[in-house]
Every structure is written in C-alpha cells, then in structure tokens.
C-alpha positions in Angstrom: 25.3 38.4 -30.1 25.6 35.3 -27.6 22.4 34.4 -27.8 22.2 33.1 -31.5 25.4 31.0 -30.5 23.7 30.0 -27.2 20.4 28.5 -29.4 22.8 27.0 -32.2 25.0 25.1 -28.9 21.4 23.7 -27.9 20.0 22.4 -30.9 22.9 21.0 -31.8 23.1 19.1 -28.6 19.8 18.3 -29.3 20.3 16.5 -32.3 24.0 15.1 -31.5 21.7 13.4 -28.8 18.4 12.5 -30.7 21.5 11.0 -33.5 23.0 8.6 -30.7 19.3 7.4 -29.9 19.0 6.6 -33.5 22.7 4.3 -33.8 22.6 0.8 -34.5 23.9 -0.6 -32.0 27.0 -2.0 -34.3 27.2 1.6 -35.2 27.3 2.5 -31.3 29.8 -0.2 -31.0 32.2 1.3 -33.6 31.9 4.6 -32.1 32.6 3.7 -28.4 35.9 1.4 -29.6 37.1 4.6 -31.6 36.2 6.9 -28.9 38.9 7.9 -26.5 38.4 9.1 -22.3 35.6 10.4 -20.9 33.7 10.2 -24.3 34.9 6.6 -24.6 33.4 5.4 -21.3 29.8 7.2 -22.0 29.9 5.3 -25.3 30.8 1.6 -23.7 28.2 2.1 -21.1 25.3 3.0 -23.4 26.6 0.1 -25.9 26.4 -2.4 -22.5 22.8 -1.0 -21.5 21.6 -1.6 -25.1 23.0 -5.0 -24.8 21.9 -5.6 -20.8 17.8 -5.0 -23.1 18.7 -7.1 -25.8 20.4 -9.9 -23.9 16.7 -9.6 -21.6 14.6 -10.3 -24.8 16.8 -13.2 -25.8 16.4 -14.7 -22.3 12.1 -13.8 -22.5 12.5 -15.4 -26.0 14.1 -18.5 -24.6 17.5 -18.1 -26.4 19.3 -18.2 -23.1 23.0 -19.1 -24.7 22.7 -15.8 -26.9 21.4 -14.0 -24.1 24.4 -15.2 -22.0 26.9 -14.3 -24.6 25.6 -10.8 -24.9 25.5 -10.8 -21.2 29.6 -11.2 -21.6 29.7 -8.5 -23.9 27.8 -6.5 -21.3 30.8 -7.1 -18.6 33.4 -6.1 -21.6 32.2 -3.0 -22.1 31.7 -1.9 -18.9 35.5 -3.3 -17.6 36.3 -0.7 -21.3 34.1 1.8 -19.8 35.7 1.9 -16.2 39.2 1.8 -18.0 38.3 4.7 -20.1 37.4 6.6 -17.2 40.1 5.6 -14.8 43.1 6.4 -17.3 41.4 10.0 -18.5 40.6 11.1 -15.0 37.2 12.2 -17.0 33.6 11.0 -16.2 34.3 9.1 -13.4 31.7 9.9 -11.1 29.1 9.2 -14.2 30.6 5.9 -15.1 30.4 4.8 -11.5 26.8 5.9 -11.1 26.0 4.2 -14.9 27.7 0.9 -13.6 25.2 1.0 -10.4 22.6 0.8 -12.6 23.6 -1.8 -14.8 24.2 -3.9 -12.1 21.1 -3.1 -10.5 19.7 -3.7 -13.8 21.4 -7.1 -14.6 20.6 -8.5 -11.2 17.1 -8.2 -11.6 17.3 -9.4 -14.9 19.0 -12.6 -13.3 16.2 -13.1 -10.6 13.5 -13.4 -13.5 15.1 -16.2 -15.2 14.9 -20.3 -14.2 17.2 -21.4 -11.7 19.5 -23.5 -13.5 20.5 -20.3 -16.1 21.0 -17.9 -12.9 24.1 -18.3 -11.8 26.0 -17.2 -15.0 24.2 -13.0 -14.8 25.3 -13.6 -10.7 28.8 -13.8 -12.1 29.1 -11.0 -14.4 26.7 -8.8 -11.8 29.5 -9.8 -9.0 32.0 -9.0 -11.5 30.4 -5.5 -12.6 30.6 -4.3 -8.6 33.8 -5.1 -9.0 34.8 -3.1 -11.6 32.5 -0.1 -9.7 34.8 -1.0 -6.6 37.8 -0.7 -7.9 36.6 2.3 -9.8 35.4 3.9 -6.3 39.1 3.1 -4.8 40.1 4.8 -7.9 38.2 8.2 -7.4 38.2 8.4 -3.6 41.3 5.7 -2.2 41.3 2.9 -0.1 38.8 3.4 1.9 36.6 3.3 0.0 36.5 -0.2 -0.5 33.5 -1.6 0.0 32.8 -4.3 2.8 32.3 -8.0 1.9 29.1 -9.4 2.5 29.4 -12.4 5.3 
C-alpha cells in the first residue's frame, strides 16, 4: 500500500524539479518574491546563480554595464535569500553553503575580467561574505564570526 504513494512522492519530485530547471528566469523571479521561508531562500539563490551565468556572458560578450547591473541583482537576491532563511529558522545551513559558492563563483568570475571593470564583482563578492557572515553568527553565535584578513 505505501509503495504506490512512495513511487507517486518520487516522480513528482522528479518533475517539480525537472519544472524549476525549465522556468524563465522572470518566471523564477516571480516565484522566489512570492515564495515565503525556507522555500523563499532556495528560490532567491537559484534566481542569483542564474543571474551570477548570465551576468558572465554579458561580461565575455563585452556588455560590462549590463553584466554589472545583473551582478547587483545577484547581491539582492542573495541579501533576500539570507533574510528568508534567517527570519524562518528554515534552510539555513543550505543557504549558507549556496552563498559559498556564489561567492566562490563571483570571484572567479571577477579575476577573468580587465582590470579596470574588477573592482565593482570585488564589492558585491565582499559584500556576499558578508551576508554568509552574518548568516553564520546567526546559526551558530558570535563566535563564529569570521576573522578579518590583515
């Protein structure tokens, strides 16, 4: 008897998941501003990793003012991610962990471009670690503030 519910859970997770792949990422936008908690903070940090890729091919495609505004959007969805978490208690450890990696991502992102358009994605990386540091002071207190680089 549990197993028919069991293989009906799974393929609907399967398709819920193969559906989020598919959004536009206006669509995904919509979603993650409507979403509330936990669900609201996975949504904001997939929204910000779509737009860490796109904001990668405007800067390869020489569009460096549209890659820096969607490199802003980027840091405003994951300050709404981080938020989301914090407030619900809920997918805390995830958004942390998510915000690691766009940061990581971000930063090498930044080292690839010229110079001169750098030091705006330095600025919104320093301000996504942050955002993970006050999120870690959140989940674990103050110690675990990170230390400052000298």
């Amino acid at each position: 008897m549990r197993a028919p519910f069991r293989i009906t859970a799974v393929i609907l997770i399967l398709v819920g998941l193969g559906w989020a792949a598919t959004q536009s990422a206006s669509e995904l936008k919509a979603h993650a501003d409507a979403a509330q908690g936990g669900e609201k903070a996975k949504l904001c940090l997939e929204y910000a990793h779509r737009q860490l890729e796109d904001a990668d091919k405007l800067f390869n495609q020489g569009e460096v003012e549209k890659g820096q505004a969607e490199i802003r959007e980027v840091v405003d969805y994951a300050h709404k991610a981080a938020t989301a978490a914090s407030d619900s208690g809920k997918r805390l450890k995830e958004t942390e962990i998510d915000l690691r990696r766009l940061s990581k991502r971000m930063h090498d992102i930044g080292e690839s471009l010229a110079f001169e358009d750098r030091d705006p994605v330095r600025k919104a990386v320093d301000e996504i670690e942050q955002i993970r540091s006050d999120l870690l002071v959140r989940m674990w207190g103050p110690q675990a503030q990170p230390k400052r680089k000298s």
